[in-house]
KOLTORKE-246839 format. One line per field, with one value per residue (C-alpha): residue number from 1; residue in one letter; chain; y, z, x. Coordinates in Angstrom, 1 decimal. Layout:
BEGIN
i = [NUM_...]
aa = [A_...]
ch = [A_...]
Y = [Y_...]
Z = [Z_...]
X = [X_...]
end
This chain:
BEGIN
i = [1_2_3_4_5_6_7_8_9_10_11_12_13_14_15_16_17_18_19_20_21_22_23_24_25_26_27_28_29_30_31_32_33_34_35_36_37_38_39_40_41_42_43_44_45_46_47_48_49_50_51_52_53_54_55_56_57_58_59_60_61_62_63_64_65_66_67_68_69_70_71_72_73_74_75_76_77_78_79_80_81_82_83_84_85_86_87_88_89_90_91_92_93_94_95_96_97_98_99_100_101_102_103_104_105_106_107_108_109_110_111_112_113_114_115_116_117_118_119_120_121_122_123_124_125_126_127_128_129_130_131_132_133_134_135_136_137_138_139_140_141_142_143_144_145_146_147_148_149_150_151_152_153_154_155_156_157_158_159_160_161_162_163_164_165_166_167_168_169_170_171_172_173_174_175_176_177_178_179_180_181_182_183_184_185_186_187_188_189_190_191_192_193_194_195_196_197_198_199_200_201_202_203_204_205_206_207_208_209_210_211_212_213_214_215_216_217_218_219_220_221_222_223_224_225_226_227_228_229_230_231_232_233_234_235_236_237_238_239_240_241_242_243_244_245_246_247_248_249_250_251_252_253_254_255_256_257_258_259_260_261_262_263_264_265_266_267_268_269_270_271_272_273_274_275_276_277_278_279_280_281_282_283_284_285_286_287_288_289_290_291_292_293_294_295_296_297_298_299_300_301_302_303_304_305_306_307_308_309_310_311_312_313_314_315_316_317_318_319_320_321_322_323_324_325_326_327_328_329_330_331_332_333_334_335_336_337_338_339_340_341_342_343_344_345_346_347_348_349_350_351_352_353_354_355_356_357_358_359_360_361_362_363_364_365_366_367_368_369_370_371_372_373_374_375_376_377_378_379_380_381_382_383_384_385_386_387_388_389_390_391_392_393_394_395_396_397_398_399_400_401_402_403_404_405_406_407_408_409_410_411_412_413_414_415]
aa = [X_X_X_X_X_X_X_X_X_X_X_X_X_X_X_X_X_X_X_X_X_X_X_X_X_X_X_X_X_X_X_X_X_X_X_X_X_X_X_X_X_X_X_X_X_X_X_X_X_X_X_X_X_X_X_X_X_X_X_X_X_X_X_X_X_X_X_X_X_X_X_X_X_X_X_X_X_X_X_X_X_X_X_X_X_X_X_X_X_X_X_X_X_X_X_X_X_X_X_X_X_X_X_X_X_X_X_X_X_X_X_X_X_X_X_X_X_X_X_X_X_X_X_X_X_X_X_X_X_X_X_X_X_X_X_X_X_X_X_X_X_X_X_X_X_X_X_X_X_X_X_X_X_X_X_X_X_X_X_X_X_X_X_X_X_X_X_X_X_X_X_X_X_X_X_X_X_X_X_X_X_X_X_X_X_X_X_X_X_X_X_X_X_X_X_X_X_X_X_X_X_X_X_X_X_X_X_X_X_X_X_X_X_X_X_X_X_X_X_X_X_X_X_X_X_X_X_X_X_X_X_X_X_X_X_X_X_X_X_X_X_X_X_X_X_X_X_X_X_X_X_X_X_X_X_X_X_X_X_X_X_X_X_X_X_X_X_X_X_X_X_X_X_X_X_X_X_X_X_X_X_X_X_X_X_X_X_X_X_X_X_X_X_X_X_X_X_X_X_X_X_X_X_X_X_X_X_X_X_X_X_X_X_X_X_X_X_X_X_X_X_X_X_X_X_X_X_X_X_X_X_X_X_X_X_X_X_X_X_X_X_X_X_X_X_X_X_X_X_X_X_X_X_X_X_X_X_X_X_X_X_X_X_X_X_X_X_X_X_X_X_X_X_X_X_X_X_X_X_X_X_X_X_X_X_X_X_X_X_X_X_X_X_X_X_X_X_X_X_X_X_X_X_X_X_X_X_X_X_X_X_X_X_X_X]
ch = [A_A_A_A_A_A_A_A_A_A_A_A_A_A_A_A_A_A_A_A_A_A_A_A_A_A_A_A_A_A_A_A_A_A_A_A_A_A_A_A_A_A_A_A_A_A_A_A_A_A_A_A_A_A_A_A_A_A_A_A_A_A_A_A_A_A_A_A_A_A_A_A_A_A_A_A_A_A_A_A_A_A_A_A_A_A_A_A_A_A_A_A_A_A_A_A_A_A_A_A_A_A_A_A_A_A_A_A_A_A_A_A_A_A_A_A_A_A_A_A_A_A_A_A_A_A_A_A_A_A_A_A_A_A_A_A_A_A_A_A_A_A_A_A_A_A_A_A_A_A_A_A_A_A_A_A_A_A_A_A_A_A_A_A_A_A_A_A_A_A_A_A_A_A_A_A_A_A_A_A_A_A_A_A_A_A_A_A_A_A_A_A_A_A_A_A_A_A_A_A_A_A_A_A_A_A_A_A_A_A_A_A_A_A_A_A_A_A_A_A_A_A_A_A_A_A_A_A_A_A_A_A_A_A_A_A_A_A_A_A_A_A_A_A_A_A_A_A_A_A_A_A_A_A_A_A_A_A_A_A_A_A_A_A_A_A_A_A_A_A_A_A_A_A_A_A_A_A_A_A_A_A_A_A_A_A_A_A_A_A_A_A_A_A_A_A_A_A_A_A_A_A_A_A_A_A_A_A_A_A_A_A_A_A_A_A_A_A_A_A_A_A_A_A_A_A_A_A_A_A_A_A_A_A_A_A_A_A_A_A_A_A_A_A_A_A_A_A_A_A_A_A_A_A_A_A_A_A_A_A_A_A_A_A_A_A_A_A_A_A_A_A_A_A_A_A_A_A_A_A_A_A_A_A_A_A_A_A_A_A_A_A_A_A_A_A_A_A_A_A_A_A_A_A_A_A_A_A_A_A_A_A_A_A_A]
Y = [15.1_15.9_14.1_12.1_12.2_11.1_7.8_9.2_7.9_10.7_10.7_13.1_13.5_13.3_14.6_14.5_17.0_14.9_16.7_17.9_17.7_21.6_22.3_23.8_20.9_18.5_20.4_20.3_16.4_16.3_18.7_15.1_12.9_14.7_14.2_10.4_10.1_11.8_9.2_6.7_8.1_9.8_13.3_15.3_18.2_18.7_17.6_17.3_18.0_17.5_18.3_15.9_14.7_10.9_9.1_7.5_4.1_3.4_5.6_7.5_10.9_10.4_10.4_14.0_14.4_10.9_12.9_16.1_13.3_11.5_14.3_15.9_12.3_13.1_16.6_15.9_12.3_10.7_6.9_7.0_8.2_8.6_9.1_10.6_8.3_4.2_3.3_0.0_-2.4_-2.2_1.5_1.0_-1.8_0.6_3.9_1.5_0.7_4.0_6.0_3.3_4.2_2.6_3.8_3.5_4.5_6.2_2.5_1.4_4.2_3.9_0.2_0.4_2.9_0.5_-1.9_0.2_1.4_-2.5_-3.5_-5.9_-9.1_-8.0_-4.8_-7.2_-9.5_-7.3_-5.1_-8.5_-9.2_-6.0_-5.8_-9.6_-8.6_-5.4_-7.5_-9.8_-8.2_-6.9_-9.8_-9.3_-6.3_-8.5_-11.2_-8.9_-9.7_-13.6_-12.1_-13.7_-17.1_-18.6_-22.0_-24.1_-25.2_-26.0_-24.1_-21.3_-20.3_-20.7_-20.6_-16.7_-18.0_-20.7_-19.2_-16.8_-19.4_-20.7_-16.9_-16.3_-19.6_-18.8_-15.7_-16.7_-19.4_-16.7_-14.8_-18.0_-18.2_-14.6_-14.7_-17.8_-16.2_-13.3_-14.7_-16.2_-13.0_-11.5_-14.3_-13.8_-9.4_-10.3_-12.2_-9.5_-7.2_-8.7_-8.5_-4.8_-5.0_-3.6_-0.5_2.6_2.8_5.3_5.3_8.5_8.6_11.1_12.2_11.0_13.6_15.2_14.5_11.3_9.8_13.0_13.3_9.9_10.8_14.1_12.7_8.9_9.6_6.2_7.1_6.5_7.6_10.5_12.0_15.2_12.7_10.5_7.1_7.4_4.5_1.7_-0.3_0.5_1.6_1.5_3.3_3.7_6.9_8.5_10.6_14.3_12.7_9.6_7.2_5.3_4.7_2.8_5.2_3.5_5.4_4.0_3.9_7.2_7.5_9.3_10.3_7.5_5.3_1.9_-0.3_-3.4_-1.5_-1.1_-4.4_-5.7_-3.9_-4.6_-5.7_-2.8_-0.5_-2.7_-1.3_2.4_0.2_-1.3_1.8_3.9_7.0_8.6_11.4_12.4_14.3_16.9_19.3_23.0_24.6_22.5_24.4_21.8_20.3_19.9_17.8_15.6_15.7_14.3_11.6_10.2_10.0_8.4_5.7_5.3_4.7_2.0_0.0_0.6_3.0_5.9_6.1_6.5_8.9_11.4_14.5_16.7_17.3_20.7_19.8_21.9_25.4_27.0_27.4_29.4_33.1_33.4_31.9_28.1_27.3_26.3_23.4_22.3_19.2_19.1_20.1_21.3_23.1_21.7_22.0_18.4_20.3_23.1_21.2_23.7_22.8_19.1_19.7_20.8_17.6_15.5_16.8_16.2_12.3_12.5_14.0_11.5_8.7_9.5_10.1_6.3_5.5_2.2_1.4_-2.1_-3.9_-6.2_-8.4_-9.9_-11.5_-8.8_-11.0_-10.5_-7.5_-7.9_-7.7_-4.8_-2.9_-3.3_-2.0_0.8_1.4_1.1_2.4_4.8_3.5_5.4_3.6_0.5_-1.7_-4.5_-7.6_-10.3_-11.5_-9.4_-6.3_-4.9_-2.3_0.5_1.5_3.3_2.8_3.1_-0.1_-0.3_-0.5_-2.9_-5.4_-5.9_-6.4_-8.7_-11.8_-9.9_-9.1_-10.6_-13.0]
Z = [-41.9_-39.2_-39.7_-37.1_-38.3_-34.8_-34.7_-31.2_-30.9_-30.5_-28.0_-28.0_-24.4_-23.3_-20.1_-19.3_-16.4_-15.0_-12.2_-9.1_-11.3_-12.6_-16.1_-14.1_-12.4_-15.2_-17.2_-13.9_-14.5_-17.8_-17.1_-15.1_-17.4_-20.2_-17.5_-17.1_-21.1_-21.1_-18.7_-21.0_-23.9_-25.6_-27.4_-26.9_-28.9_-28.2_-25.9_-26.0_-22.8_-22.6_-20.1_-19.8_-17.2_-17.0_-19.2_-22.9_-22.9_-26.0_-26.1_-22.6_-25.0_-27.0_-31.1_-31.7_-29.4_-31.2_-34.4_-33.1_-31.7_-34.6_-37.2_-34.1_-34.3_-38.0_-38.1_-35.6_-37.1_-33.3_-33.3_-29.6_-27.7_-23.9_-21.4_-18.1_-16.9_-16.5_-19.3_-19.3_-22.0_-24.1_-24.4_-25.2_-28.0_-29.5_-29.1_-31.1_-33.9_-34.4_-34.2_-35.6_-33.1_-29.5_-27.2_-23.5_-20.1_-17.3_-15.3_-18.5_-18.6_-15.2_-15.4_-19.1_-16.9_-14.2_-16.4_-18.1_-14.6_-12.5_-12.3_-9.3_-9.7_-6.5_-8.8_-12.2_-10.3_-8.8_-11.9_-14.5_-11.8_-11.6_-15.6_-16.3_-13.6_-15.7_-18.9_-18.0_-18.5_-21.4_-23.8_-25.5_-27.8_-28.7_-30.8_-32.7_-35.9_-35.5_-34.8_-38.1_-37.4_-36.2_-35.6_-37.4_-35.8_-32.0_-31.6_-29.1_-31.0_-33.4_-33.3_-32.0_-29.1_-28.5_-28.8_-26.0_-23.2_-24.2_-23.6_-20.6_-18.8_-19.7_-18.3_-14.7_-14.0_-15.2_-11.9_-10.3_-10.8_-10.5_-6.7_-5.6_-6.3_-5.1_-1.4_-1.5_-2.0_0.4_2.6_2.3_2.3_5.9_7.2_6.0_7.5_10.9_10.8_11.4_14.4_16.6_14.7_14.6_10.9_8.9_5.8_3.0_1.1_-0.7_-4.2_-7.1_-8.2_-4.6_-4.3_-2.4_-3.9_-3.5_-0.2_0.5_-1.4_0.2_3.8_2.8_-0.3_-1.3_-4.8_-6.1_-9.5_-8.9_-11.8_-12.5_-14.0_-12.7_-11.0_-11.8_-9.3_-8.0_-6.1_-2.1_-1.2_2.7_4.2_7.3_8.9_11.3_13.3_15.6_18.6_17.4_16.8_13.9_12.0_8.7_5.9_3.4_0.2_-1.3_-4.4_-5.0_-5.3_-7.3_-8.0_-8.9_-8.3_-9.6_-7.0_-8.6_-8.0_-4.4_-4.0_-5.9_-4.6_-0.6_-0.1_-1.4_0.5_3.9_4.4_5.1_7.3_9.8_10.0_13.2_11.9_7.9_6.7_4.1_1.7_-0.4_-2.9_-1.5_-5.1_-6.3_-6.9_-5.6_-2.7_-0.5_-3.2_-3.2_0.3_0.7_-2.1_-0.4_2.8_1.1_-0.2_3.2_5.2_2.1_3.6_7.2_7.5_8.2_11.9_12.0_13.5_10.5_9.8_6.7_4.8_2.8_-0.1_-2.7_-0.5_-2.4_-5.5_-3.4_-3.7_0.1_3.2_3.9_3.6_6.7_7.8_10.8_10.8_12.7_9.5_8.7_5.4_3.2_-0.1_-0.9_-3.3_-1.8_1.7_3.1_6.3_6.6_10.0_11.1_9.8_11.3_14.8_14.1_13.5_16.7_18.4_16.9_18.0_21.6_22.0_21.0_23.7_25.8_29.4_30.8_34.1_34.3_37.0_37.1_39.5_41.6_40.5_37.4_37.0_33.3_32.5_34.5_33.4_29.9_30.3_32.3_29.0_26.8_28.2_30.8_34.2_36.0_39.0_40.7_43.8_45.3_46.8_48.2_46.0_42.8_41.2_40.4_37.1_35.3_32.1_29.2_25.7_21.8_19.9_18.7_22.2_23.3_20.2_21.8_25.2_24.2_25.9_29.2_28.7_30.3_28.1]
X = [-1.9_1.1_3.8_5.7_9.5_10.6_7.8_6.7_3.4_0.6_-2.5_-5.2_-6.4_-10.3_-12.0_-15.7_-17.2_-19.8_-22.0_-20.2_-17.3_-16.0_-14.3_-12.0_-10.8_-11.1_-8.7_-6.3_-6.7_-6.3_-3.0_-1.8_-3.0_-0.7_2.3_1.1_1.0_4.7_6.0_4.7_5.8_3.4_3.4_0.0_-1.2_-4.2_-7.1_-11.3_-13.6_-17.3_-20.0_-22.4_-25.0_-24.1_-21.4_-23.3_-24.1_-22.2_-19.4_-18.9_-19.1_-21.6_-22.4_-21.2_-18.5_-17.1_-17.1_-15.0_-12.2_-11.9_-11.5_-9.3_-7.2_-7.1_-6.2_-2.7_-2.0_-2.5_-3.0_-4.6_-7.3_-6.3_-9.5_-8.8_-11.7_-12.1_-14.0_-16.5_-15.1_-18.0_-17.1_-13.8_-14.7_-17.6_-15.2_-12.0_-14.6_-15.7_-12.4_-10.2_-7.4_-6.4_-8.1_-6.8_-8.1_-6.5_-6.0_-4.7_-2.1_-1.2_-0.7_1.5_3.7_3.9_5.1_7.8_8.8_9.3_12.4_12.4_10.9_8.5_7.6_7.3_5.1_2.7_2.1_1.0_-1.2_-3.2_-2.7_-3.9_-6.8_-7.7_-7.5_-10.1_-13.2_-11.5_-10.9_-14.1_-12.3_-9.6_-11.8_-14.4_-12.0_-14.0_-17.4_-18.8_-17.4_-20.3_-21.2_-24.1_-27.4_-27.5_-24.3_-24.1_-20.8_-17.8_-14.1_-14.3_-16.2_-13.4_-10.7_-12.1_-12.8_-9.4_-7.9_-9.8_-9.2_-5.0_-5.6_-7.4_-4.5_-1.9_-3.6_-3.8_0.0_0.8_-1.3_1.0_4.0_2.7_2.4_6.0_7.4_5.2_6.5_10.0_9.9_7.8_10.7_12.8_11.0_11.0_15.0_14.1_12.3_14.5_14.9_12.5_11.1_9.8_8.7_8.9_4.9_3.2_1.9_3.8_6.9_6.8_10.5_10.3_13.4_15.2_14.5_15.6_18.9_19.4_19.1_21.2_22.7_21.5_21.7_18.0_16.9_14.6_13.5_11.2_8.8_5.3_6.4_9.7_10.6_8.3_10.5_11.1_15.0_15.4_18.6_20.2_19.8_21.9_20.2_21.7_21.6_23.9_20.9_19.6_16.3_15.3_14.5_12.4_11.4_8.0_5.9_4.1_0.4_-2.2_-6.2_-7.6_-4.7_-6.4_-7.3_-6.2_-2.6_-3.5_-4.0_-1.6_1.2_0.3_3.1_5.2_2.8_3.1_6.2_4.0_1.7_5.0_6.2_6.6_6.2_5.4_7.0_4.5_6.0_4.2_4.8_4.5_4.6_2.1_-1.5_-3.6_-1.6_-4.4_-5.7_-2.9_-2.6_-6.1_-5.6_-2.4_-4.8_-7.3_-4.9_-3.2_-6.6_-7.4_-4.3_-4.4_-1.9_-4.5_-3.9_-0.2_1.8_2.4_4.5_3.9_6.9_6.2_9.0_10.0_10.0_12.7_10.1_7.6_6.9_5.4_6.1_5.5_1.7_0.2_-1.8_-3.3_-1.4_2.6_4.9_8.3_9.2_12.2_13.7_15.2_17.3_18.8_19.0_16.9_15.0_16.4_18.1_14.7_13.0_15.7_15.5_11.8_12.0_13.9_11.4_8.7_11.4_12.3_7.9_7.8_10.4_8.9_8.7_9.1_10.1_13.3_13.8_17.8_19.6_21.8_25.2_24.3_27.3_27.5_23.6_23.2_25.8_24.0_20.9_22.0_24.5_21.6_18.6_17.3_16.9_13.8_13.3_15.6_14.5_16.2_14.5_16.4_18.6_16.8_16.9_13.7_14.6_12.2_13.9_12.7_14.3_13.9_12.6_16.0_17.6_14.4_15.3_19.4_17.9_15.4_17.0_16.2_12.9_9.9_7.9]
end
């Protein structure tokens, strides 16, 4: 039996190649999974994968394959069973009962990280929802120790039973509760956000550990903890940024994302994410060293059409450049190479956000009174004048400005 001197809790790790799934790239999941079970405080020493041609009924591995990860559980004294999959929750009870360890999911890792990781009450909020709404379905597992507490003639059921309804009706008003306090949060970070209108925003998403945070430091020095770890912040930063040509933009740093990010996350955390979704333009941020970068390219996309944010004006931040043996891998999408780090490449990517700022410039008519000395003088301070006509006693104006410019000369605008 391996001993644990230091009480870190152990976790064998289990991945199933399902058709159109290789062993290749389950074992490149599995490689995350044993990052996400770091995060969460897990030591791994070894891990199980299985072919099969559709998950087992009971178990998800089957009879055989339950066998080899129990004596494997044995053999390195691990007290958990981590699948890279979501498991049903009548797998998970028949899988607990046979191994006799705890046996959690990928959504269930994800979500106990989450939890560790909140520190805002936005952040707190948001992850008891998606973990009382993952729970649910769950309860079952939790009252098998009453199973033989049944009730006499013309009962359905016993105390086990009871005590269930009693647990799941708790549970539905704790998401009853957690929903309504949801939406007054959501309330108040919308009427925070609309403070910011007149600024140009853009917000820094991407894959998990792509050096969000760090980029956000490196350009604001806003002091964020960025760590070389999954998740290691949940909660949104948003900076000032000053940009070469004198102007300034919101900088907001947000939650990374993942395969097989849980959905009960994505929905739970919409209002975290809504900052991606009013932003003017993403800087999605990727790591270049990364093997399978395209891959978490394409999962970031995936998570960012699931919110709405799929059509916004994007450029591909190529991070971590400075750990590359080649040149800069190309895409077909508008990118700029960086290293967060080193500073390489960030006055590139800032005279880029000005580019993407001055394309978003508007153009509007103002009509003012030709008196009006002190208006005038204002908006030709402020903003580009294209075209003027007089008429009468008017002044007919074509300018063109940023949003920020447009949000100070809001009083003169038309209606």
């Amino acid at each position: 039996m391996h001993e644990n001197d230091q009480e870190t809790p152990i976790a064998i790790v289990v991945g199933v190649a399902l058709p159109g799934t290789s062993r290749d790239r389950v074992e490149e999941h599995l490689d995350e999974l044993v990052q996400l079970a770091d995060t969460a405080g897990f030591a791994v020493p070894a891990r199980l994968t299985q072919d099969r041609d559709r998950p087992d009924s009971s178990t998800f591995i089957g009879t055989g394959k339950v066998e080899e990860l129990r004596d494997l559980l044995a053999i390195h004294g691990a007290n958990t069973a981590l699948f890279d999959d979501e498991l049903a929750p009548a797998h998970m009870k028949n899988l607990e009962k046979r191994l006799g360890v705890t046996v959690i999911d990928r959504t269930g890792l994800i979500l106990a990280i989450f939890a560790q990781r909140a520190r805002t009450r936005e952040a707190r909020t948001q992850v008891e929802l998606a973990r009382m709404q993952y729970q649910l379905p769950r309860l079952t597992r939790m009252w098998t120790h009453l199973s033989r507490q049944k009730g006499g003639i013309g009962m359905r059921g016993g105390e086990g039973e009871s005590q269930l309804e009693v647990d799941r009706r708790m549970i539905k008003k704790k998401i009853a509760d957690l929903q309504e306090e949801l939406g007054k949060i959501s309330t108040q970070l919308e009427t925070r956000r609309r403070g910011r209108e007149g600024f140009y925003r853009v917000a820094i998403v991407g894959y998990t550990n792509a050096g969000k945070s760090t980029l956000l430091n490196a350009l604001t020095r806003a002091g964020v903890l960025a760590e070389d770890r999954l998740f290691a912040t949940l909660d949104p930063t948003t900076q000032k940024l000053t940009l070469p040509d004198g102007g300034e933009v919101l900088l907001t740093d947000t939650v990374g994302f993942i395969r097989k990010l849980p959905h009960l996350l994505v929905a739970s955390f919409r209002s975290t994410l809504a900052e991606a979704c009013d932003a003017d333009l993403l800087l999605h941020v990727v790591d270049a060293s990364h093997t399978h970068f395209l891959d978490h390219i394409r999962a970031t996309e995936e998570v960012l059409a699931e919110i709405g944010a799929g059509d916004k004006p994007h450029l591909l931040v190529l991070n971590k450049v400075d750990r590359l043996d080649g040149p800069v891998p190309a895409t077909t999408l508008p990118s700029v190479g960086i290293s967060a780090i080193t500073g390489q490449g960030l006055d590139e990517l800032l005279q880029a956000i000005v580019g993407y700022r001055e394309a978003a410039h508007h153009v509007t008519q103002i009509v003012l009174p030709a008196a009006d000395g002190a208006n005038l003088a204002l908006i030709h301070r402020e903003a580009q004048v294209i075209e003027t006509v007089m008429d009468g006693d008017e002044v007919h104006l074509k300018i063109k400005a940023s949003k920020e410019v447009m949000g100070r000369l809001r009083h003169l605008l038309p209606t």
